[in-house]
C-alpha positions as CSV (number, residue, x, y, z in Angstrom):
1,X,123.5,130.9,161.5
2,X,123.8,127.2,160.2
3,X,122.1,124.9,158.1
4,X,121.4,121.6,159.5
5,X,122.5,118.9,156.9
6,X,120.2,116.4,155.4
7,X,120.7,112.7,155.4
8,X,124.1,113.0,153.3
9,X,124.2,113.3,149.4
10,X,121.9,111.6,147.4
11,X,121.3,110.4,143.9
12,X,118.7,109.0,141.6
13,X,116.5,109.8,138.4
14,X,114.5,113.2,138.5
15,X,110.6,112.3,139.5
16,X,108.6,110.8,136.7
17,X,110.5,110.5,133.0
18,X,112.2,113.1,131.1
19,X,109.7,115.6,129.5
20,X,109.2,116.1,125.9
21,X,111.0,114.6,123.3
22,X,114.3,113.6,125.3
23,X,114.3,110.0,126.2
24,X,117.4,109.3,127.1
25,X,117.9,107.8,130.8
26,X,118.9,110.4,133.0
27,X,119.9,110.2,137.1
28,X,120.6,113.5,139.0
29,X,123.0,113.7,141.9
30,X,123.3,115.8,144.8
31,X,126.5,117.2,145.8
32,X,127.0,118.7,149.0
33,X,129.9,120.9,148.0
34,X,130.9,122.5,144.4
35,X,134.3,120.8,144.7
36,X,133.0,117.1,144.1
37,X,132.3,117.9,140.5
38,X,135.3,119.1,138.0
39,X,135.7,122.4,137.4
40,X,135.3,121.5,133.7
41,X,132.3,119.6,133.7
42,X,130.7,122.1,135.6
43,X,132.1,125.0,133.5
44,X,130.6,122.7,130.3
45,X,127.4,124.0,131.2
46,X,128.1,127.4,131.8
47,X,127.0,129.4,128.5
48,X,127.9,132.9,127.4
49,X,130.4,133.1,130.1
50,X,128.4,133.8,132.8
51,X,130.8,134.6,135.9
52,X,128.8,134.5,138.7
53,X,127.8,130.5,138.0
54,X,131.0,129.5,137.1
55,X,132.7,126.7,139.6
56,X,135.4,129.4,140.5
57,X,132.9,132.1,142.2
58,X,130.9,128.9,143.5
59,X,134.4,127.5,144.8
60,X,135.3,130.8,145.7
61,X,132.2,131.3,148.4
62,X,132.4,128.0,149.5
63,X,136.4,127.6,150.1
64,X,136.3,131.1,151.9
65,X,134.2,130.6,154.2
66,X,131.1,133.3,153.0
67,X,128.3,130.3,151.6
68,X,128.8,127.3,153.7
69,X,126.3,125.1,156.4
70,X,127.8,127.6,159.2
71,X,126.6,130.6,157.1
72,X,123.3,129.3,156.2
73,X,124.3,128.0,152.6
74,X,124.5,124.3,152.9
75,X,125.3,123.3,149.5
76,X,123.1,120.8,147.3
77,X,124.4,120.9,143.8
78,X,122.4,119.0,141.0
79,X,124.6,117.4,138.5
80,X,122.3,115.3,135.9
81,X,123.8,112.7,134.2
82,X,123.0,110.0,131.7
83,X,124.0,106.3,131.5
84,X,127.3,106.9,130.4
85,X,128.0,109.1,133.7
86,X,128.4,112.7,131.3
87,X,127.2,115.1,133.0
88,X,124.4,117.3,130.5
89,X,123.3,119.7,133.1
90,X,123.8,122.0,136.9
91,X,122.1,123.5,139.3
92,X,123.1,125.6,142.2
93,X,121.6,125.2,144.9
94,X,121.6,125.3,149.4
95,X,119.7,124.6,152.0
96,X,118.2,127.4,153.9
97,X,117.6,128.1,157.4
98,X,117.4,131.9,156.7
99,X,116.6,134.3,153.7
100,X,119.4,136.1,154.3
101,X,121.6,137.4,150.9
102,X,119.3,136.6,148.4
103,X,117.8,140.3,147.5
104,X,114.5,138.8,147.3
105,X,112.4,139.3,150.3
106,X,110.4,136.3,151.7
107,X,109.9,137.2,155.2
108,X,106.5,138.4,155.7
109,X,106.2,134.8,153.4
110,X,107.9,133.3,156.5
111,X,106.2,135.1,159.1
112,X,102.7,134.0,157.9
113,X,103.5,130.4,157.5
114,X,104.9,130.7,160.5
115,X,101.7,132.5,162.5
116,X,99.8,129.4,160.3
117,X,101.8,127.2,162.6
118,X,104.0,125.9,159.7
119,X,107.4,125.4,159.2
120,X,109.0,127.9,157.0
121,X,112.4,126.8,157.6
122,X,114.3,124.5,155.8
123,X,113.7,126.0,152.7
124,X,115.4,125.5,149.2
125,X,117.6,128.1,147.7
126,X,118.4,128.2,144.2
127,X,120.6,130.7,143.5
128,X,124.2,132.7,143.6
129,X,125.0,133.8,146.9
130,X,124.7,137.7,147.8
131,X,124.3,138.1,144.0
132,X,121.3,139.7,142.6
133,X,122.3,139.6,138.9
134,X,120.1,137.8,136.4
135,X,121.5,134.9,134.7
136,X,120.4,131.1,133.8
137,X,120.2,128.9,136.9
138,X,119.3,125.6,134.9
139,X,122.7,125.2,133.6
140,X,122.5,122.9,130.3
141,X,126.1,121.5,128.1
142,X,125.7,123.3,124.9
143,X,125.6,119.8,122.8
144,X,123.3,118.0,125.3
145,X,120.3,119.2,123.1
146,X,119.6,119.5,119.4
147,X,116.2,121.3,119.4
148,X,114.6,123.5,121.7
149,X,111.9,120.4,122.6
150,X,115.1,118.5,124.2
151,X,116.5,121.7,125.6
152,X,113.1,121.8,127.6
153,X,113.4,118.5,128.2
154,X,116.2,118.8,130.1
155,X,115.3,121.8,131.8
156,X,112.2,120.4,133.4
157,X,114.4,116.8,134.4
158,X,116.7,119.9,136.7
159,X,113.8,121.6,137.8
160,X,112.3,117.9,138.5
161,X,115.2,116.7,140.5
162,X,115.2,120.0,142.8
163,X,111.6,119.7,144.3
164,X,112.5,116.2,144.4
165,X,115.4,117.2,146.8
166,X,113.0,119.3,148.6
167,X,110.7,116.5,149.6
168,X,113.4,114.3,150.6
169,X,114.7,116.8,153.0
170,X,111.3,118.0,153.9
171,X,112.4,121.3,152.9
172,X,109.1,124.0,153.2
173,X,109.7,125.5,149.8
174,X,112.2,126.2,146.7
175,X,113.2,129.4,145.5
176,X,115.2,130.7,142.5
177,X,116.0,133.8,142.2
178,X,117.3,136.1,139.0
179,X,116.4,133.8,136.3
180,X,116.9,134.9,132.5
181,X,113.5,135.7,131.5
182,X,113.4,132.2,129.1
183,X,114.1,130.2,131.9
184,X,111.6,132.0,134.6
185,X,109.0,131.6,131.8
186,X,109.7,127.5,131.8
187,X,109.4,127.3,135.2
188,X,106.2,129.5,135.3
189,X,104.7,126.9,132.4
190,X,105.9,124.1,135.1
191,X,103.4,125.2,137.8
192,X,105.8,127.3,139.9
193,X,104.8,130.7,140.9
194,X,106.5,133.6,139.0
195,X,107.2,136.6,141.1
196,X,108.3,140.2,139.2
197,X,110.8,142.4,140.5
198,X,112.5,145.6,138.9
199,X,116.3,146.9,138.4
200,X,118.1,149.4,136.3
201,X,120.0,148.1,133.4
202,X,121.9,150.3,130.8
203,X,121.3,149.2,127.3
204,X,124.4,149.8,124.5
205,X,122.6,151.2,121.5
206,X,125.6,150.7,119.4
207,X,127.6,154.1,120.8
208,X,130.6,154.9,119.5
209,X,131.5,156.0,122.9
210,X,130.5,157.9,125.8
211,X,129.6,161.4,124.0
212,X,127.3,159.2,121.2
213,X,125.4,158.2,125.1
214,X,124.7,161.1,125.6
215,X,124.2,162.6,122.3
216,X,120.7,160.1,122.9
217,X,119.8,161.8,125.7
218,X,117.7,165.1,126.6
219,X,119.4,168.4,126.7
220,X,119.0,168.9,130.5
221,X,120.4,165.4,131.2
222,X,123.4,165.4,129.3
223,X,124.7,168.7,131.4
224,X,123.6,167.1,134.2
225,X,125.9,164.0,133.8
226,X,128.7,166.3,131.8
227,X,128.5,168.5,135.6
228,X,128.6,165.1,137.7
229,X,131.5,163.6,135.8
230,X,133.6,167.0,136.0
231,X,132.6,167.6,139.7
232,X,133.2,163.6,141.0
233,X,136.9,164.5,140.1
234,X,137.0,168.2,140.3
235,X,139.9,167.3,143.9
236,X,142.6,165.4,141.7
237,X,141.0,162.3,142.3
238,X,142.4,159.3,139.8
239,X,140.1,156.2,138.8
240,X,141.6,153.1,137.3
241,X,139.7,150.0,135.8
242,X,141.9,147.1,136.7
243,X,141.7,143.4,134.9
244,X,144.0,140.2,135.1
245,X,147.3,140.5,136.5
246,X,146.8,144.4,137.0
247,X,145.0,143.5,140.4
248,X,147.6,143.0,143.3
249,X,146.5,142.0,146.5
250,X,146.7,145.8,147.9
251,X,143.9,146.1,146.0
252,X,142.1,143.7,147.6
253,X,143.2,144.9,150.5
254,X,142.2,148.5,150.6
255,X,138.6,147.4,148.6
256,X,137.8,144.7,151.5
257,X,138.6,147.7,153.8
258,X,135.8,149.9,151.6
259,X,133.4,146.9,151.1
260,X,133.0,146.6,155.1
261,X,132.8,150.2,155.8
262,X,129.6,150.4,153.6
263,X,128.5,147.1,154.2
264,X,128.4,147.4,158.0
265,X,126.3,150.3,157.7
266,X,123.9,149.3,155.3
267,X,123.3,145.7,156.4
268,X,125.2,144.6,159.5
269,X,128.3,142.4,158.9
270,X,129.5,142.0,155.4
271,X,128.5,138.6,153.6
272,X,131.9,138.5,151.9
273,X,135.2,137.5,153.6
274,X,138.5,138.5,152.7
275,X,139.2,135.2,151.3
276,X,136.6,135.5,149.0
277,X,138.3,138.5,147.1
278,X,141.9,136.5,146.3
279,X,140.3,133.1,145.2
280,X,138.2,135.1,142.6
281,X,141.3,137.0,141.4
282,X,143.6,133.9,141.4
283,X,141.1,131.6,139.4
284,X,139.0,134.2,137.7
285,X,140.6,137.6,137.0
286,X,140.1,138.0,133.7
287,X,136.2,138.2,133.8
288,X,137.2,141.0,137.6
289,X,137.1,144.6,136.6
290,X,138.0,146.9,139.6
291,X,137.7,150.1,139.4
292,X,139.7,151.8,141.8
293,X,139.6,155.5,143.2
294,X,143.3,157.5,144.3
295,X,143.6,160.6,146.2
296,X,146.9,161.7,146.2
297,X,148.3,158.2,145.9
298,X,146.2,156.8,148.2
299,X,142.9,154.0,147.6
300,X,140.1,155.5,149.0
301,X,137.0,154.5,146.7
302,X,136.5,151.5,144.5
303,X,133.5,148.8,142.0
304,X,133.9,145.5,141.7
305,X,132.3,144.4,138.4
306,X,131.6,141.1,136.8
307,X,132.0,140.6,133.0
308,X,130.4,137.9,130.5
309,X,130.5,138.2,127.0
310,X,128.2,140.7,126.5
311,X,127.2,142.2,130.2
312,X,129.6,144.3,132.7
313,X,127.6,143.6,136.3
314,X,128.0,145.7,138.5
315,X,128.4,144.2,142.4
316,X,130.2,145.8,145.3
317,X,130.5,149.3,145.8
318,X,133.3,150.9,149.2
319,X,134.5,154.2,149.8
320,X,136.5,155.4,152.7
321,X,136.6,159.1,152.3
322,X,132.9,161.0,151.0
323,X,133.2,162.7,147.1
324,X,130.2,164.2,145.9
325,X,129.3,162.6,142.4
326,X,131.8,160.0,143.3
327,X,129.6,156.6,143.7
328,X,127.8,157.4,140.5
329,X,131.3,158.4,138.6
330,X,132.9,154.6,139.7
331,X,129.6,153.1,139.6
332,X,127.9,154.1,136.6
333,X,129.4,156.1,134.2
334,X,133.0,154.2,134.2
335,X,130.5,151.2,133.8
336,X,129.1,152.4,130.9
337,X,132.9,153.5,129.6
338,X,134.1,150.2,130.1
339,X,131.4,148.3,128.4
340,X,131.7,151.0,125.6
341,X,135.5,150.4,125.0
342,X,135.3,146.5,125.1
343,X,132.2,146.2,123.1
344,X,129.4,145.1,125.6
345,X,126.2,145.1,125.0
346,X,124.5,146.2,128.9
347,X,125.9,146.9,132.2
348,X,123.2,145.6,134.9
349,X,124.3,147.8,138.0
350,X,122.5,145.9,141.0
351,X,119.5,146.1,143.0
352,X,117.2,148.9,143.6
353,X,118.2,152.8,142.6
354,X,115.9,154.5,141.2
355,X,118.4,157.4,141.0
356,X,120.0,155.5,137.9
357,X,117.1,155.9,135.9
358,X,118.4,159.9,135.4
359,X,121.9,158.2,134.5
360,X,120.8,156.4,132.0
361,X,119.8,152.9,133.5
362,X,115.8,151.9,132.5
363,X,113.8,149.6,134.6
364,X,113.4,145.8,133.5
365,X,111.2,143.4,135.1
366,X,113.4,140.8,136.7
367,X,112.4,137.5,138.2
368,X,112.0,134.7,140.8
369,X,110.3,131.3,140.7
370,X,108.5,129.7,143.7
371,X,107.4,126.0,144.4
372,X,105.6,125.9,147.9
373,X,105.0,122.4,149.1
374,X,101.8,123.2,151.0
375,X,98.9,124.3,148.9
376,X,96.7,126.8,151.0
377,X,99.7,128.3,151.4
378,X,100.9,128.5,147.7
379,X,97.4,129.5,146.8
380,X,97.9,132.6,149.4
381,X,101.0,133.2,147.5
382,X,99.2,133.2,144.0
383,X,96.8,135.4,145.0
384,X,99.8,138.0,146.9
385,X,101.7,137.5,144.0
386,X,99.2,138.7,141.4
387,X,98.4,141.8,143.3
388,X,102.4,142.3,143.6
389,X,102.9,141.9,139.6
390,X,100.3,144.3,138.7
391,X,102.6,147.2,141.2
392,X,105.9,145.8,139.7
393,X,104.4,146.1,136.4
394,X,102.5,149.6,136.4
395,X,105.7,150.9,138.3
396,X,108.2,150.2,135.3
397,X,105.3,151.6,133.2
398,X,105.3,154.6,134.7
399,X,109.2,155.2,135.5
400,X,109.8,154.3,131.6
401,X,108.1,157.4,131.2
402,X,110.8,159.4,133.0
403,X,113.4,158.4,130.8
404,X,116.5,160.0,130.5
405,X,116.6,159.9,126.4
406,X,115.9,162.5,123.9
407,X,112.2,162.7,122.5
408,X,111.2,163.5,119.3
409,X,110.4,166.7,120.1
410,X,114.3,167.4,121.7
């Protein structure tokens, strides 16, 4: 699959002026890979140490080979600047010829338009590649705003500059996926379409460690976890989390081994090349935690994780040998240990599971935002979406009832 290019980078201001109270004269460039920006003007905007829109994961994908035009992902960065060339604020974004990687699914959208007799295809793609963990996508410098009028201000010039972009390239639609819940709400108040979705997140209620956990929870649940946790290790397996210089590329090794045994079965081939996995430990290994799995010696299971300040994300999950308990031992509960013992505040463990819920993990509402060029078919997608929020909504409604944690009553 490839992306056919547009006609070469561009530059210029966002549509119309800045909103709000921000007048300051702003252009917005598009780059057409994450290396013609500085890793540190691009990290500027980064906040909270967010790892997944940092320039070394975005370099990583891109220099390895996994989100380029020959996979799909043909990269069109906004950098916006101001007079003095500074650059106040990112976005990362591609050009689509697929929907491929994104964890949120648009092709009955594509089908229709396409039955319509549109064009679905180019579409716009704002997002981290084969990442569905939440995070901000219009990436701001910390002192390019004063109050939260310029903030916005700012925000809507990004937002501006990316449907511009999608009108020069004649691109169908744009799509940004896994926004923070601020920023989906900005972009909802800008006229795009908001679209709910639903994963399990553990919340750190201020445990002293993995007993306080499950001191919260019901009586039946704890032994049910306590069972899990003996049984995933009940054979002499060992489990390691590894940070930094602890991971050596015979972890990688063995864990790009695991990754494409799952991933061929659950999806076809792998998004992720081997590549991928030594870039991100040589220019970002102290925000990797990989939690590795021995059986007498030997790597057989293993969980790359994420970290920010305050969030452990879970993302990849391989095992070459079946353990019962095991996924939800390396997955979940060493997730929860780990956040414990460093002092995070949630562990967000992927898409879909409903089986986490018993674990500990509660629904939240997460979120994508959706700009569709033609209107009958944006108001079809209103009226879809409406429909679709009121399930999304009455299903974490009724799953929070299933919680895991104690009641009154217990």
């Amino acid at each position: 699959m490839s992306a056919t290019p547009p006609h070469g980078p561009s530059s210029g201001p966002p549509p119309g002026p800045p909103c709000g109270a921000d007048k300051r004269e702003l252009e917005a460039h598009i780059l057409p890979s994450i290396n013609d920006v500085a890793a540190e003007d691009w990290d500027a905007c980064v906040q909270g140490g967010h790892p997944f829109t940092r320039h070394a994961f975005l370099s990583a994908l891109e220099e390895s080979g996994s989100a380029t035009a020959g996979t799909g992902w043909l990269a069109q960065h906004v950098v916006l600047k101001d007079q003095e060339g500074a650059i106040l604020g990112a976005v990362p974004m591609y050009l689509k010829n697929h929907s491929h990687g994104e964890y949120v699914f648009d092709h009955g959208w594509a089908d229709a338009f396409e039955r319509a007799g549109g064009r679905y295809y180019p579409k716009m793609q704002v997002s981290v590649p084969f990442t569905p963990a939440t995070g901000p996508r219009l990436l701001l410098r910390a002192d390019a705003w004063h109050t939260e009028e310029e903030k916005d201000a700012l925000s809507n010039a990004l937002l501006s500059a990316c449907i511009q972009r999608c009108e020069q390239v004649g691109a169908s639609s744009l799509h940004i996926t896994f926004p923070n819940e601020a920023q989906a709400q900005l972009m909802n108040d800008a006229g795009l379409l908001l679209r709910s979705g639903m994963q399990f997140h553990w919340q750190n209620d201020v445990y002293d460690d993995f007993d306080g956990f499950l001191d919260s929870l019901a009586s039946r649940k704890r032994k049910q976890i306590r069972r899990e946790r003996r049984d995933a290790l009940a054979e002499g397996l060992s489990i390691q989390a590894l940070s930094g210089s602890e991971i050596e590329e015979r972890h990688w090794d063995a864990f790009f081994h695991f990754y494409q045994e799952t991933g061929s079965r659950k999806w076809g081939v792998p998004y992720l090349t081997r590549e991928f996995f030594s870039l991100l430990s040589q220019n970002m290994s102290e925000q990797v935690v990989l939690i590795m799995v021995e059986n007498n010696g030997r790597l057989i299971a293993g969980a790359l994780n994420l970290k920010s300040d305050d969030t452990l994300y879970g993302r990849n999950w391989g095992a070459i040998e079946f353990h019962k308990f095991l996924h939800f031992e390396v997955c979940y509960y060493q997730a929860i240990d780990y956040a414990l013992a460093h002092g995070l505040t949630r562990v967000e463990a992927g898409a879909q599971g409903e089986h986490k819920l018993v674990r500990g993990y509660l629904p939240c509402p997460t979120y994508s935002a959706h700009w569709i060029a033609n209107e009958s078919f944006r108001d079809a997608i209103g009226d879809y979406l409406e429909r679709e929020t009121q399930q999304v909504d009455w299903e974490i409604e009724a799953l929070g009832k299933h919680s895991p944690f104690r009641k009154d009553e217990d």
